[in-house]
N, C-alpha and C positions, 0 to 999 in steps of 0.2 A: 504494500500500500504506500503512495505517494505521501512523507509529509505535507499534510496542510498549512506548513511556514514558507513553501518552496518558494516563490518568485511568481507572479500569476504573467509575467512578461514575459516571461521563455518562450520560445519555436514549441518546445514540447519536454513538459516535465519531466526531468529525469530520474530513473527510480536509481531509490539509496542500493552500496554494494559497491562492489570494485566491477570497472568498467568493462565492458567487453566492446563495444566499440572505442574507435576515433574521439580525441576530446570536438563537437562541432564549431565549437569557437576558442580560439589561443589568440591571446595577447602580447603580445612582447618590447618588451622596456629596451631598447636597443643602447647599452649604454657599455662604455671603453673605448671609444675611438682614438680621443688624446692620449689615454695611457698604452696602449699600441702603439702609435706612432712614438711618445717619449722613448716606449722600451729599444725602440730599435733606432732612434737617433735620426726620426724622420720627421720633418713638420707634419702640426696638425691637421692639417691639410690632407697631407696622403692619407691618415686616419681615417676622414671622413670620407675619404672616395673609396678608399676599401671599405668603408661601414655601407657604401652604395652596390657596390658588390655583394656582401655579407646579406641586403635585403632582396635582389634579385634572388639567389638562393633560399631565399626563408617563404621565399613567396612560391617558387616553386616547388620545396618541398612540401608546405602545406598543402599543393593540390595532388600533388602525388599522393599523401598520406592518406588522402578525405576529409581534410579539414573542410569547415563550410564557410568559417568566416574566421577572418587574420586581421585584426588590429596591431596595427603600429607605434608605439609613443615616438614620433618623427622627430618632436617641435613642442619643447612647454614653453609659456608662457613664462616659466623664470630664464628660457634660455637668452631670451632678448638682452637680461644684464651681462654677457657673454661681453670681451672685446669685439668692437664695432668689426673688426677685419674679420672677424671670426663667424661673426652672424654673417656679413657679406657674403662671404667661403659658403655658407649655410645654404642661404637663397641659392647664389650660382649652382649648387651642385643641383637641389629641386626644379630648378627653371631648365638645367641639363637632363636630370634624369624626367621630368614629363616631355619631353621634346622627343627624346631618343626610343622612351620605353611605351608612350601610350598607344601608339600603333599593336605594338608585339601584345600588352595588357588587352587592349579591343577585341582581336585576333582572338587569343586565348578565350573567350568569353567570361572575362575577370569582370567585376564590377568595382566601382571606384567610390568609397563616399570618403567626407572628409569632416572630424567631429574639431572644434574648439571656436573661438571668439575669433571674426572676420571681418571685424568694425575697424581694426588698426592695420590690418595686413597691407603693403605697397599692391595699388592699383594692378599690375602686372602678375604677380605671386599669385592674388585673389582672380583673377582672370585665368589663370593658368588651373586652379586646384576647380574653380565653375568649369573651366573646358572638359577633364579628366571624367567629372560626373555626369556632365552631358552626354559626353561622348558613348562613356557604357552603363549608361541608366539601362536599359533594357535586357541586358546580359545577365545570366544566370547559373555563371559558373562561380567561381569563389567570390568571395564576399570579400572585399579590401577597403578596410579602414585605416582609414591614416588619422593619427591623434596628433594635429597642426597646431601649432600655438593656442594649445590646448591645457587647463589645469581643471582637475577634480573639484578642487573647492569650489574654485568660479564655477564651474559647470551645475554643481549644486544649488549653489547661490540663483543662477541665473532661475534655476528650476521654481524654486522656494518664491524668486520675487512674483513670477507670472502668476503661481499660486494664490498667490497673496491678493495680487492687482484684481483675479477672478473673483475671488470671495469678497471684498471689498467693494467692486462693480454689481455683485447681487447675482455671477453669472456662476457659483459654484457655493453649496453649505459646505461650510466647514468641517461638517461632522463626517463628509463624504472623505477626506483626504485618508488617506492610507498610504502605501510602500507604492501597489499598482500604480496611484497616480504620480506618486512623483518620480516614477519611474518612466511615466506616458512623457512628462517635462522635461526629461535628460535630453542629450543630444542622441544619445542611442535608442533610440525610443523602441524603435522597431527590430533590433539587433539580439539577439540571447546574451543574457550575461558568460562572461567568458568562463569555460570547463577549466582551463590550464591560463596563469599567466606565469613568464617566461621574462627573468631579467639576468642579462649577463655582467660581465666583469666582477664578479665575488660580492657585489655590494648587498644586503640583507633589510632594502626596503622598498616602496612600491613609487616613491619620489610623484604622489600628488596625481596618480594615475588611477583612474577607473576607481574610485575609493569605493562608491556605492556600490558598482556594476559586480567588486570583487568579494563580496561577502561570505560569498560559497565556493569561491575557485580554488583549486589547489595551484600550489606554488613551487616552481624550477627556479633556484637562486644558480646559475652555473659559473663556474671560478672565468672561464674562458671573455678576451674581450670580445666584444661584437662582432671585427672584421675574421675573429677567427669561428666563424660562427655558421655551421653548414648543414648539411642534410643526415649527415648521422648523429651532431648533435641534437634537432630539429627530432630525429628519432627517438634520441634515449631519453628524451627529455618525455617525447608521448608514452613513451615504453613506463619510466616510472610513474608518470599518471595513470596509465593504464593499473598497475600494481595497486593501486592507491584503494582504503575503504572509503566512499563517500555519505556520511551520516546526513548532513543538511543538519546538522543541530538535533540529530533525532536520535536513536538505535536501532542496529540493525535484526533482525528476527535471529531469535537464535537456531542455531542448525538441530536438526533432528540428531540426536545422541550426547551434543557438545555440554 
């Protein structure tokens, strides 16, 4: 029997137990680019364009796997305090990598959406991330989320205000609010919260990502930096999720004899 705490926003509730499919949605924190590049006495620069490499790979092994939907944390909102040369380096590489790759993305039948605050973004950037969604709105192969100058809190925040402005305007009781709705107000609205999120270079936090979306996800902290980051990692990482009990806050039935 499915807890009745589960998420009423999900594709399709998942029953508690160690998994025997594909996690349907993985997340991942794509982070060591600069410390890659320090280790080996490369600007951070080359980091970042092998972490553009690192995501090519992660995108195709999730469709290899069966994954159904691949969120990215691309771009937060604290990267912006980054040295200005370095956000520059940032954009150029995204303005190169939708140029080169959204043909091949099309092609593939990938779908493109793109979750965070779009008020401040350079005319061009925002231009470019509207093209990618356009272009494979109707596609119905993987599901690719890019989390763009994007932060969890804000994204909460943003949810909570609308809420608020509704109940206030007379157009929602307050007594109605629950997890569902303000899960309808996220930017994911329509997305599964993620089975597995995925952050490299050894660091042991989720740095402002998916906070709500992650309540129930199991968690791959891997020592490895980002650019070294490929399909058999991408495996083992599903392999120990797969291993994994999933309670939901609940217990599992005990076994006949145990």
């Amino acid at each position: 029997m499915t807890p009745t705490n589960l998420p009423r926003w999900t594709d399709e509730a998942p029953e508690p137990g160690v998994p025997e499919a594909p996690p349907r949605h993985v997340a991942i924190i794509m982070d060591g680019n600069g410390r890659w590049a320090a280790a080996r006495g490369l600007p951070r620069l080359e980091g970042h364009r092998r972490g553009v490499e690192a995501l090519r790979k992660a995108i195709r092994a999730a469709h290899e796997l069966g994954v159904r939907h691949l969120t990215l944390y691309s771009f937060s909102v604290e990267n912006w305090s980054r040295p200005a040369e370095e956000v520059s380096d940032l954009m150029n590489l995204l303005r190169l990598f939708i140029r080169r790759d959204l043909a091949e993305l099309h092609k593939a039948n990938i779908r493109i959406r793109v979750i965070g605050e779009r008020g401040n973004l350079p005319p061009d950037i925002l231009g470019l991330l509207v093209e990618a969604e356009t272009t494979t709105r109707a596609n119905t192969g993987l599901d690719l989320v890019v989390a763009f100058n994007y932060g969890a809190r804000q994204e909460i925040v943003s949810a909570v205000r609308r809420i608020a402005e509704a109940a206030r305007d007379g157009r929602l009781d307050p007594a109605k609010i629950d997890a569902g709705l303000i899960s309808d107000h996220l930017d994911t609205a329509d997305i599964p919260d993620p089975d597995l999120v995925i952050r490299t270079s050894g660091e042991l936090r989720i740095s402002n990502f998916l906070l709500w979306q992650s309540a129930y996800a199991e968690f791959a902290f891997l020592p490895m930096h980002w650019p070294d980051f490929d399909k058999q990692a991408f495996e083992e990482a599903v392999a120990s999720y797969r291993s994994r009990q999933r309670r939901y806050g609940g217990r599992l039935a005990a076994r006949a004899g145990a």
